[in-house]
C-alpha positions in Angstrom: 0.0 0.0 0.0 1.4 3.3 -0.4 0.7 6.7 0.7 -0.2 8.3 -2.6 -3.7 9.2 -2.6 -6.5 7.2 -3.9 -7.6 7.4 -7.6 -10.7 10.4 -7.8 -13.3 10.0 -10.7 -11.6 9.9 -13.8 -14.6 9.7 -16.7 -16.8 12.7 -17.6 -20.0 12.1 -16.0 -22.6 10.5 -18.0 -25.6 11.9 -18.5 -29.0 10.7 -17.3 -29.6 8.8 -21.5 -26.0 7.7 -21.4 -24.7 4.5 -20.2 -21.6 5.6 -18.2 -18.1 4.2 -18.9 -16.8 0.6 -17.4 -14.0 0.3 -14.9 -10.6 0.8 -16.5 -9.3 -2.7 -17.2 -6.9 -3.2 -14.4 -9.0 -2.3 -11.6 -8.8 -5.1 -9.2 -12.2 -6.2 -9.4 -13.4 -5.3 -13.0 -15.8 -7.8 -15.0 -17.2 -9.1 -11.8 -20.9 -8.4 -11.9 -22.9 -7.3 -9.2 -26.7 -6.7 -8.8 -27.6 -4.4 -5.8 -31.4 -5.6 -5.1 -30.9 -3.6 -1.5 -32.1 -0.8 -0.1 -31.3 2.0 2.8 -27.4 1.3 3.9 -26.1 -1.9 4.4 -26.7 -4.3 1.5 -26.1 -0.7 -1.1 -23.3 0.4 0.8 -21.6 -3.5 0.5 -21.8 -3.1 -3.1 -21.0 0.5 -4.0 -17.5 -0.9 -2.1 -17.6 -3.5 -5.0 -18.1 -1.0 -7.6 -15.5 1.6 -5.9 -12.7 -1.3 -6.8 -14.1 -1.9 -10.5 -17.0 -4.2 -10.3 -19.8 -3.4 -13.1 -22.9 -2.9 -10.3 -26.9 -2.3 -11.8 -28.6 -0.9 -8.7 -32.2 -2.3 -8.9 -34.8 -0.2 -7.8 -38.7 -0.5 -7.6 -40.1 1.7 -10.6 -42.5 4.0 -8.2 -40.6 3.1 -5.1 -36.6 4.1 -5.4 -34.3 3.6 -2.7 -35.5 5.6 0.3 -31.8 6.5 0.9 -32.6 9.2 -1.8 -34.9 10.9 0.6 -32.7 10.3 3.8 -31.0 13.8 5.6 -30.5 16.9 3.5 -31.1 17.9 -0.1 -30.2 20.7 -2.6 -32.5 21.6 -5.2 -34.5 18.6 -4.3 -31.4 16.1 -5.0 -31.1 14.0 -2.0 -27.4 13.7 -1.3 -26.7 10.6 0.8 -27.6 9.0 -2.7 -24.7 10.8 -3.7 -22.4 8.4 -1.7 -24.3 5.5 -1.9 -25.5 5.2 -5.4 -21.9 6.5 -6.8 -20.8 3.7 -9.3 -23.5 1.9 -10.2 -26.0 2.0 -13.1 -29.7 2.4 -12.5 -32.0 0.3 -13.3 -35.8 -0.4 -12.6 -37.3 -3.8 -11.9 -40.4 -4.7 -10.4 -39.5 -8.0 -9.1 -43.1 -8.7 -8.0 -44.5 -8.9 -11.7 -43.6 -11.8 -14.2 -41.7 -9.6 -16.4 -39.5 -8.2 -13.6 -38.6 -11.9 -12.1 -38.0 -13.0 -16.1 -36.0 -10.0 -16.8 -33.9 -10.2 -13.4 -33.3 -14.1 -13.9 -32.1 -13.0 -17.0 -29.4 -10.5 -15.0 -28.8 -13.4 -12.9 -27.9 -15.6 -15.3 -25.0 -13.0 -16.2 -24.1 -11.8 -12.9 -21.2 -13.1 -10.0 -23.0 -11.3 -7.0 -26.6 -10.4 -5.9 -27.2 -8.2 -2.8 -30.6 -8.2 -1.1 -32.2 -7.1 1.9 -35.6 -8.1 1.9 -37.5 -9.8 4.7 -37.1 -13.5 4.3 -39.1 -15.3 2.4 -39.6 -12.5 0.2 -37.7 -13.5 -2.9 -39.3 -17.3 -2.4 -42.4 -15.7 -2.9 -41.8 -14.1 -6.5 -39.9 -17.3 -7.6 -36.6 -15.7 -7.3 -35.3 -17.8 -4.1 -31.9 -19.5 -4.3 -33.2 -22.4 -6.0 -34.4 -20.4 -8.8 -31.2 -18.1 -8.9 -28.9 -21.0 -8.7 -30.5 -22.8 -11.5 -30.6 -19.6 -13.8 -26.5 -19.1 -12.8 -24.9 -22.0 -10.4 -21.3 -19.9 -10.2 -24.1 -17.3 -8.7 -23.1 -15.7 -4.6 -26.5 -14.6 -3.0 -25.7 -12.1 0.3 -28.8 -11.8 2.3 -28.2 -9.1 4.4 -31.1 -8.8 7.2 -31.9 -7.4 10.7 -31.2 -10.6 12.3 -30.8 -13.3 9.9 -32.4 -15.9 7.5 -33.7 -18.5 10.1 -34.5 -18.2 14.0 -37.4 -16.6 16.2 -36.7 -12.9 14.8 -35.8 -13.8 11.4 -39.6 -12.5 10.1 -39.0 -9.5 12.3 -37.8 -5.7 10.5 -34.4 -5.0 11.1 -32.7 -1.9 11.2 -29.4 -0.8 12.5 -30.7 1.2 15.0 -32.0 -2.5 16.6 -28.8 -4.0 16.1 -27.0 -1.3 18.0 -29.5 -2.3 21.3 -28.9 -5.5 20.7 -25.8 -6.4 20.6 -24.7 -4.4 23.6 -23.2 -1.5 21.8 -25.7 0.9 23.5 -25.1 -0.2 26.7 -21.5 0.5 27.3 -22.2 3.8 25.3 -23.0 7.0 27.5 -22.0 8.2 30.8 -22.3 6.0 33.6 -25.4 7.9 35.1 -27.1 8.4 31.7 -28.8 6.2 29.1 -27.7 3.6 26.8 -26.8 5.8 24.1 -27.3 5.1 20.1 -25.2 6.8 17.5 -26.4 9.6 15.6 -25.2 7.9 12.6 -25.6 4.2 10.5 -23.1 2.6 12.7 -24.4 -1.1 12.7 -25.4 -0.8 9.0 -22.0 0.6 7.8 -20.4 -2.6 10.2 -22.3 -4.9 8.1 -21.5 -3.2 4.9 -18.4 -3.8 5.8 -18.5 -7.4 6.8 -21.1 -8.1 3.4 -18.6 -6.6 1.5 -15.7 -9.0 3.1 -18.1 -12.3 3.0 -18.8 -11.6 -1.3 -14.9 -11.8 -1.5 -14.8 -14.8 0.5 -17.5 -16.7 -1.1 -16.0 -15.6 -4.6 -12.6 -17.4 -3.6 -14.6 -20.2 -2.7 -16.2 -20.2 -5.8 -12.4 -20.3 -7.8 -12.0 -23.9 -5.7 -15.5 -25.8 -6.3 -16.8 -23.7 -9.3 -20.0 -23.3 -7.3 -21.7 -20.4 -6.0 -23.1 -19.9 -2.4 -25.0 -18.0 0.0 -24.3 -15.7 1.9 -26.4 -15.0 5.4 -25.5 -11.6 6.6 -27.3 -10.9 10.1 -26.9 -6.8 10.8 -26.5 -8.0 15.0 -23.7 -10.1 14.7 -20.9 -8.1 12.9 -21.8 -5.6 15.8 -21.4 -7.7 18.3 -18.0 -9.2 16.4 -16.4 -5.2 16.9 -17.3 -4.5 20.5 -14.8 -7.3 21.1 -14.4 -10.1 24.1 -17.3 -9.3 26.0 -18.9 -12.8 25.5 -15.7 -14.1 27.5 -15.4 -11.6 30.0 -19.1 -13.3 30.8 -18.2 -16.8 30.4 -15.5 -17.0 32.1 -15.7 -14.5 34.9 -19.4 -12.9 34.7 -18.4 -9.8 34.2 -21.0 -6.9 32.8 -19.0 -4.5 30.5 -20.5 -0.9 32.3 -20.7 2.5 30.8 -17.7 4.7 31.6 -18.5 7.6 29.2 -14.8 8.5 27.4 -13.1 6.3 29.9 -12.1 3.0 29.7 -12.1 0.0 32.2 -8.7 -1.3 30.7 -6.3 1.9 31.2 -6.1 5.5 31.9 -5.8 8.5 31.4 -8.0 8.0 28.3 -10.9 10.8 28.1 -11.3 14.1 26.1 -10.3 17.6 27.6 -10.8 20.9 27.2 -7.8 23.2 26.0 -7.7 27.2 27.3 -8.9 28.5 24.1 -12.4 25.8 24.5 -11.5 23.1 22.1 -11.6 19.6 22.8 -8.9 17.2 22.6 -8.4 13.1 22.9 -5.9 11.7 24.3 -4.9 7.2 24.6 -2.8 5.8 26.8 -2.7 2.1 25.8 0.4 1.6 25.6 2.3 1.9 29.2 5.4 4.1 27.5 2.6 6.5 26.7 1.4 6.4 29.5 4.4 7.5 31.4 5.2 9.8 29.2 1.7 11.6 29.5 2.8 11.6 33.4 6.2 13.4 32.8 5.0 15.9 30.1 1.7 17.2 32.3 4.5 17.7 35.3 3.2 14.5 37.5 6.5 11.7 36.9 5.8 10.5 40.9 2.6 8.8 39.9 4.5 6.7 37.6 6.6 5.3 40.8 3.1 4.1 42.4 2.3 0.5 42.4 -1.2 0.4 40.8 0.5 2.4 37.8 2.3 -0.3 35.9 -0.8 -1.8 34.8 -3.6 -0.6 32.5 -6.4 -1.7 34.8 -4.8 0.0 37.3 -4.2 3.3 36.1 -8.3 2.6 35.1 -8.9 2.3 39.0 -7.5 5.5 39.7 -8.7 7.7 36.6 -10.3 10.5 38.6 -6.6 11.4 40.1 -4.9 11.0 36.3 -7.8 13.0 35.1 -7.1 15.4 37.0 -3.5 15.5 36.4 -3.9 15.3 32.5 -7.1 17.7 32.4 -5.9 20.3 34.7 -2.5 20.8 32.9 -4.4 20.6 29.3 -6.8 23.3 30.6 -3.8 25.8 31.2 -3.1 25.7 27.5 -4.3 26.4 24.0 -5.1 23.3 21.5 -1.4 24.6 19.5 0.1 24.1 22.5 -0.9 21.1 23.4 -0.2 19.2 20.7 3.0 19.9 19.9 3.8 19.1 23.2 2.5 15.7 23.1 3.9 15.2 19.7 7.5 16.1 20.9 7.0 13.8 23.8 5.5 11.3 20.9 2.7 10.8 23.7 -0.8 10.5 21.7 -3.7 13.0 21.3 -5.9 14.0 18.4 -8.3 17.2 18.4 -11.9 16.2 18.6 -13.1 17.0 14.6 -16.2 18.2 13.2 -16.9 17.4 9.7 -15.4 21.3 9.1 -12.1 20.0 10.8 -12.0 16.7 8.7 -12.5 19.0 5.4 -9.8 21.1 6.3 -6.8 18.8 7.7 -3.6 18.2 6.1 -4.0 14.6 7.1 -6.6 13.9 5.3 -5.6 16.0 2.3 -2.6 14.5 1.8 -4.2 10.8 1.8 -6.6 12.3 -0.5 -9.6 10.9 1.7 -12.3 13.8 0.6 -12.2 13.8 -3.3 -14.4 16.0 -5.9 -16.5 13.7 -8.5 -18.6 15.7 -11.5 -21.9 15.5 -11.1 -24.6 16.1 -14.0 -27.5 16.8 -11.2 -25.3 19.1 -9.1 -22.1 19.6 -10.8 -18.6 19.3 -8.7 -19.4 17.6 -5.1 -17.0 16.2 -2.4 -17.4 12.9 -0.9 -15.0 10.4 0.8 -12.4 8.6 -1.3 -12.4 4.9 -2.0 -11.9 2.6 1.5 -8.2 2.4 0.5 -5.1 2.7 -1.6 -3.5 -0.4 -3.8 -0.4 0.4 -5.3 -1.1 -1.3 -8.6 -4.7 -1.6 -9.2 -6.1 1.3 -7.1 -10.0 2.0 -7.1 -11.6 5.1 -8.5 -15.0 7.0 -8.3 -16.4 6.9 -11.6 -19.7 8.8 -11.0 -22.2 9.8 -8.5 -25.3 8.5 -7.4 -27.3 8.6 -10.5 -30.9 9.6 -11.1 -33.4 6.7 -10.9 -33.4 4.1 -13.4 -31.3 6.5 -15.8 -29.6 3.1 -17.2 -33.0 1.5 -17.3 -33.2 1.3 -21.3 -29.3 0.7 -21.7 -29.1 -2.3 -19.2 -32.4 -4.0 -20.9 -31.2 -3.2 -24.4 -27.5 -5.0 -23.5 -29.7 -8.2 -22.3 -31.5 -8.3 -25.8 -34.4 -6.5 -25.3 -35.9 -4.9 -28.1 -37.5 -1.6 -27.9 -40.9 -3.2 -28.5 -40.1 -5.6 -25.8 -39.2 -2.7 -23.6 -42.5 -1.1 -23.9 -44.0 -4.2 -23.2 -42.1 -4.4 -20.1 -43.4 -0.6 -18.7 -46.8 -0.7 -20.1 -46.9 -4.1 -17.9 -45.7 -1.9 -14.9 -42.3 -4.6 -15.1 -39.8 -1.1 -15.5 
């Protein structure tokens, strides 16, 4: 990996008639096919990770029912723009899968396809004849990710799932907050982005599969388990010793100082002290090297049992500075901290601009806008934002026309209320 940035969008947007341009040829994961059947965050955010890295994705969307993602948070001249983000890469196209045309016309994608995403209750693709038996016959190389609430089979598997659920859950909430407050949720898809993630990981995995049995597979993505995978080894804190995980706000139970503080000038800094050479470097830098010397020091659940007193001692010596100040103290005493950002502060850092990790793509809606970069950087086959989020089903006509359909056959399809 290397520290160059990561490829921006490199084609002239298409416009909404045009079929936009294929993934140069040595992205790493060009000619794999990928159908997004998803909606909201998840199962669309898994595969516009695909497309970021080259794979051809057609995001399938209900003709009179888009994505709702296009309506989610704010809008400028009635463009949502979370689509933005989540639809960049992909070609639109609508489907009812409900009507005969829609299922024939999407086995017909199938049949061409590597990956389908889909997030619908299950049961719900069994009922328009477009369950795994029927996929698998159209394409046997095929990978199916189900990505639901809480699975395809158990006593919630009928039940909605949202992130928001699998945040409760799966214990996230409760270890999140201040120890006399509420379980707190994150302002933010959290749980969904986790399992985009971990979808995203799993169509990989089942691929390579496929490249040793020459069989496809699926995929059962539950939203509640990658969450539970991140908040780490609580399950054998329980089992073996019964111990409850509590909320600590921005401490931690396993070492200290960790917390924010507030600098003379009123900004707010973090600062970590995992490591025990940090830590005793914090100690000497804020003026306080005799706390090293005591006994429940050496250890990071000791310095936890006695965070009010190295709170103290790191706040109070923090407060008497400005946020400058600060951290290039810490950075000459290579102790850690990190200034708590707001999306203004992210835009603005030299960090960030010099990974590249806020790019501008051409938009034909809204013309230049920024988003986040592609995941990573690969030194020989990097990824690259081709597009944004695209209208809805501006690729409709293009996609059926490159399955064979003839124009006739097309205005078959919408005066059947199939497109």
């Amino acid at each position: 990996m290397t520290d160059t940035p990561a490829s921006a969008a490199s084609d002239a947007p298409a416009t909404a008639t045009d079929t936009p341009a294929s993934p140069a040829p040595q992205a790493p994961l060009a000619g794999l096919r990928v159908l997004d059947l998803a909606t909201l965050f998840a199962g669309p955010l898994a595969a516009t990770m695909l497309g970021d890295f080259g794979a051809e994705v057609v995001k399938v969307e209900h003709p009179a029912k888009p994505d709702p993602s296009r309506g989610h948070g704010p809008a400028k001249d009635g463009v949502g723009l979370w689509w933005k983000l989540l639809g960049r890469n992909k070609r639109n196209l609508t489907l009812d899968l409900s009507t005969p045309g829609g299922r024939d016309v999407l086995l017909r994608l199938a049949a061409g396809s590597d990956v389908i995403i889909e997030n619908f209750r299950p049961g719900t693709l069994e009922k328009w004849g477009l369950g795994w038996a029927e996929l698998s016959a159209a394409n046997p190389r095929l990978v199916l990710a189900r990505v639901t609430g809480f699975g395809q089979f158990g006593p919630y598997a009928g039940r909605p799932g949202f992130g928001t659920l699998a945040e409760a859950m799966s214990g996230f909430a409760a270890v999140t907050g201040e120890p006399d407050g509420p379980p707190t949720l994150p302002p933010f898809g959290l749980a969904d982005s986790v399992a985009a993630l971990s979808t995203a990981y799993a169509v990989m995995t089942a691929l390579a599969g496929r490249e040793r049995t020459g069989r496809g597979q699926v995929v059962d993505m539950a939203i509640i388990e990658p969450m539970l995978t991140v908040l780490g080894p609580q399950p054998l804190w329980y089992d073996q010793l019964g111990y409850v995980q509590p909320r600590t706000g921005n401490r931690s139970t396993n070492n200290a100082p960790r917390n924010t503080y507030r600098t003379a000038d009123g900004r707010w800094l973090a600062v970590s002290t995992s490591a025990q050479s940090i830590a005793e470097r914090v100690m000497r830098l804020v003026g306080r090297p005799e706390l090293i010397d005591e006994p429940w020091f050496g250890t990071g659940a000791g310095r936890a049992a006695h965070a009010e007193e190295l709170d103290e001692a790191v706040g109070g010596w923090i407060a008497r500075h400005d946020a400058a100040t600060v951290v290039a103290a810490f950075e000459k005493a290579q102790a850690a901290v990190a200034p708590v950002y707001d999306i203004r502060d992210v835009m603005a850092d030299e960090q960030y601009r010099a990974l590249g990790s806020i790019t501008e793509v051409e938009d034909e809606e809204l013309g230049t806008v920024k988003m986040q970069n592609v995941l990573f950087r690969l030194s020989e086959t990097p990824g690259a934002i081709r597009w944004a989020g695209r209208p809805h089903g501006a690729d409709t006509d293009a996609v059926l026309a490159g399955l064979g359909l003839t124009g006739a056959e097309i205005a078959g399809l919408r005066d059947e209320g199939a497109v």
